[in-house]
N, C-alpha and C positions, 0 to 999 in steps of 0.2 A: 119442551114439556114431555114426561115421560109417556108414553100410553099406559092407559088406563080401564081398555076395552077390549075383549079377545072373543074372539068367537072359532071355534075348535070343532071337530067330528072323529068321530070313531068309521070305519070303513072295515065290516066284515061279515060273515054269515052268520045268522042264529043267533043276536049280539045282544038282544031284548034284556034279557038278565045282567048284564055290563054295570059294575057298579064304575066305574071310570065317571060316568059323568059326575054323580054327585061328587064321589071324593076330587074331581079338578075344582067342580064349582063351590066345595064348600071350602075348600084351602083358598081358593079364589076372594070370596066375601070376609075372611079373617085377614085379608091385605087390603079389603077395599079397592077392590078390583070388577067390574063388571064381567059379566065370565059366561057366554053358553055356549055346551056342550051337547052337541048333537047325535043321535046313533044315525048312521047311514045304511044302512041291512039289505045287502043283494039280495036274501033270499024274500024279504019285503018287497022289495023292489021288481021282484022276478027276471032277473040279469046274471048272465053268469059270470065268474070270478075273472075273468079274461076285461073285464067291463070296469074293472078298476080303474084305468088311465085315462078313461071317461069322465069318471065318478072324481077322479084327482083335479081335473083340467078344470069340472063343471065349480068345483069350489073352490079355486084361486079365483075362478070369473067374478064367481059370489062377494070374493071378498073374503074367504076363511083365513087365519092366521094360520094354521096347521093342520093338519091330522093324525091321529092314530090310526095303524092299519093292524089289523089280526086275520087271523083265519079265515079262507083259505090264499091271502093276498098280499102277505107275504114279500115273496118271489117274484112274484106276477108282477110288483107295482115298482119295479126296479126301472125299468127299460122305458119308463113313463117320468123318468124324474130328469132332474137337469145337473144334479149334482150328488156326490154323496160324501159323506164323512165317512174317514179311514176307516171308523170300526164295521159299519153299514156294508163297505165297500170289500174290507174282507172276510167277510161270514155272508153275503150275499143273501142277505134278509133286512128288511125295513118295518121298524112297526112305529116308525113318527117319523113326518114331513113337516118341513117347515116353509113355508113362505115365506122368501126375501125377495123385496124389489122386482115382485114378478117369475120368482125363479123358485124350483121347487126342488128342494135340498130335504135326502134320507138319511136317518139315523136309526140308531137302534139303542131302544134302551131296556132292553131284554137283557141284554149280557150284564150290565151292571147294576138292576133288580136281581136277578137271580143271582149275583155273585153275591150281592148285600145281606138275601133271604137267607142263604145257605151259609153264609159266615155266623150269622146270626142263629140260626135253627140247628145247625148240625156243628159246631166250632170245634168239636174234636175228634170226629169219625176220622177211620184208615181210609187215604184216596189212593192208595197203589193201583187197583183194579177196579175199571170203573165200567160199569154199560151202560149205554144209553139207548133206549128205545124211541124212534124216531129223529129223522134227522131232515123234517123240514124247517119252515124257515123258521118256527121257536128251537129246534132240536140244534140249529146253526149256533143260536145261541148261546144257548146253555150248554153246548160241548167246550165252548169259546171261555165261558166263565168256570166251568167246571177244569178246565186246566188249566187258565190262569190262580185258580185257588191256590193251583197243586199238585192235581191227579196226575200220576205217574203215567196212566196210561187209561186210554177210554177208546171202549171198541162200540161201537154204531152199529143198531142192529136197525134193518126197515126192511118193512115187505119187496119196494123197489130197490135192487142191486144195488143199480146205477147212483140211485140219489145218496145212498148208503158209503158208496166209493169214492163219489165225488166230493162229499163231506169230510174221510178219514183223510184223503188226497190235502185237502184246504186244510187243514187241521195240522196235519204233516209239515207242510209249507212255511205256514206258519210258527210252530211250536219247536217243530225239531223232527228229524224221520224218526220214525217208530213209538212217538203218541199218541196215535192214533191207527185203527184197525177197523175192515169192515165187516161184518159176518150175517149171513140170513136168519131168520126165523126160526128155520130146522135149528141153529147150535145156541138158540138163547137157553136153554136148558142144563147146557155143559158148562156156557158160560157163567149162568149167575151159582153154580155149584163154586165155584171158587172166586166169586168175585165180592169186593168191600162191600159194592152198594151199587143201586140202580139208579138212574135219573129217567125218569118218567117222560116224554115229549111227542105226544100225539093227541088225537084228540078226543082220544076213548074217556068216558070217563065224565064227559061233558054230560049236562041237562041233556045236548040234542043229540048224544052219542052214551048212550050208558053204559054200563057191563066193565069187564076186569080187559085190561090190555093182554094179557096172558094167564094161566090158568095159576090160580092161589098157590097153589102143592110147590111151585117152583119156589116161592118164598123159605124164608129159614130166616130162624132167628139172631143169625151173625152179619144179616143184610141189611143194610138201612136203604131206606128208597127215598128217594126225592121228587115231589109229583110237579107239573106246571100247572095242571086245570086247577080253577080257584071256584066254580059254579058248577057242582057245589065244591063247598072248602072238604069237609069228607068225604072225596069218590072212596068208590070199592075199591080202587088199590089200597089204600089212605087206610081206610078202614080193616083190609085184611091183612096188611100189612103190620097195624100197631097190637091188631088180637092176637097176633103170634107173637108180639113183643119187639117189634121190630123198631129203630128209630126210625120218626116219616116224618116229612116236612113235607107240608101240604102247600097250594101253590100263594097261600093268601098275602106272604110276606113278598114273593116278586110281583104281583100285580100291586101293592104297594107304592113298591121301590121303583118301577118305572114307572107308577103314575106320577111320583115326584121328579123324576129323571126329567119325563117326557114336558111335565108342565115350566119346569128351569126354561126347556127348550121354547117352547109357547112363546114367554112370559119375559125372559131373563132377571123374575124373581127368584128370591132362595126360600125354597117351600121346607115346611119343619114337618120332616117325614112321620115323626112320633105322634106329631098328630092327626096325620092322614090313619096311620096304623088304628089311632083309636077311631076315627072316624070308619073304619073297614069293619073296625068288630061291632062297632050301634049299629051299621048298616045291614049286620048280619053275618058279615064275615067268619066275625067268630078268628081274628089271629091269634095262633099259640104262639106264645112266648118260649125264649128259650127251655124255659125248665116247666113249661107243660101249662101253664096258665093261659086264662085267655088273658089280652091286654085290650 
């Protein structure tokens, strides 16, 4: 008999605003499916991010079917798992664990949300020259998805070097030498002067983190930007980005597309994305549709 019962968790900081729960549990109840979703919030918890492998152990014990992992854990909750899938394993970032048979197996379904978001939001922008700001464990993935699109070429900008290098390094490896590039802070200024578009991937921007990732004046209106944060779905990039006329894909479409990704994985039901999408905008989401509607 198939199962019929899932009991799931979220695992990250500042998570309280996470529309993930409802939208699992309401594609959940349209299959007739028993479904709860839990937030687990370190900073609730008052534990720090290093505390994840803990948090992972304590709900296989429970009995959880899976988790989602975000911010800041990532990274962190790698060297805590028993197994990973190929994509997981070469972008070195996890944001769903699944439970088999005792064993705790990472994926990621970041890379093919965001590839989904952006095929869909942006389907005819120039990806020759690409930045990306941020390059943890979301910025892994969406460099991942932003040149399997396409992008000719995408340079990784992070306040830390190292993680910035190690990224362009993986990226290289992967894709082919010279896909990828790393550059600091100081040259994000030269760079987005000639570059197609931005991809947005830290965590500025957030309810718990507000304000612009870098100063507005650097925008122009030949940039298109791609944001991840989806709470709120307008941050101030989003926002001063589309008042100079800029195209912007706000992060609502990939928190979406891997809540559908991630719940296949749960579940190994086939979730109807389109209606998660509408489910995102009653919820408050607010998704823009291709051509500028809400859906």
């Amino acid at each position: 008999m198939a199962k019929d019962s899932f009991l799931v968790g979220l695992i990250g900081a500042g998570i309280g605003p996470s529309l993930s729960p409802a939208l699992h549990e309401r594609e959940a109840d349209r299959q007739g499916l028993r479904y709860l979703y839990r937030l687990i919030d370190i900073d609730t918890l008052g534990v720090p991010p290093e505390a994840v492998g803990d948090l992972v152990r304590a709900a296989r014990d429970l009995g959880f079917d899976g988790l989602n992992i975000t911010h800041p854990c990532k990274q962190l909750v790698i060297e805590h798992l028993d197994a990973l899938a190929p994509q997981a394993e070469a972008l070195g970032a996890v944001n769903t664990v699944v439970f088999e048979g005792g064993r705790a197996v990472g994926h990621n379904t970041d890379v093919t949300g965001f590839a989904a978001s952006f095929a869909r939001g942006l389907p005819d922008v120039p990806l020759e020259r690409v930045v990306q700001l941020g390059a943890g464990g979301a910025g892994a993935a969406v460099a991942h998805a932003t040149l399997t699109l396409g992008a000719g070429r995408v340079t990784v900008v992070d306040a830390v070097a190292d993680r910035a290098a190690d990224l362009a390094a993986s990226l290289n490896r992967h894709f082919g030498e010279g896909r990828a590039a790393a550059a600091g802070p100081d040259r994000l200024a030269r760079l987005l002067g000639s570059a197609d578009g931005i991809v947005h991937a830290t965590p500025t921007g957030m309810a718990a983190h507000p304000g612009l990732p870098f100063p507005a004046e650097l925008l122009h209106p030949g940039l298109w930007v791609a944001e991840v944060v989806y709470r709120p779905l307008e941050t101030e990039l989003v926002r001063a980005a589309r008042a100079l006329g800029c195209a912007a894909l706000d992060g609502g479409g990939m928190a979406v597309f891997q809540a559908a990704d991630a719940f296949r994985l749960f579940t190994g039901c086939e979730p109807d994305s389109g209606r998660m999408l509408a489910d995102f905008a009653e919820l408050g989401g607010g998704v823009e549709s291709p051509v500028g509607k809400a859906v």
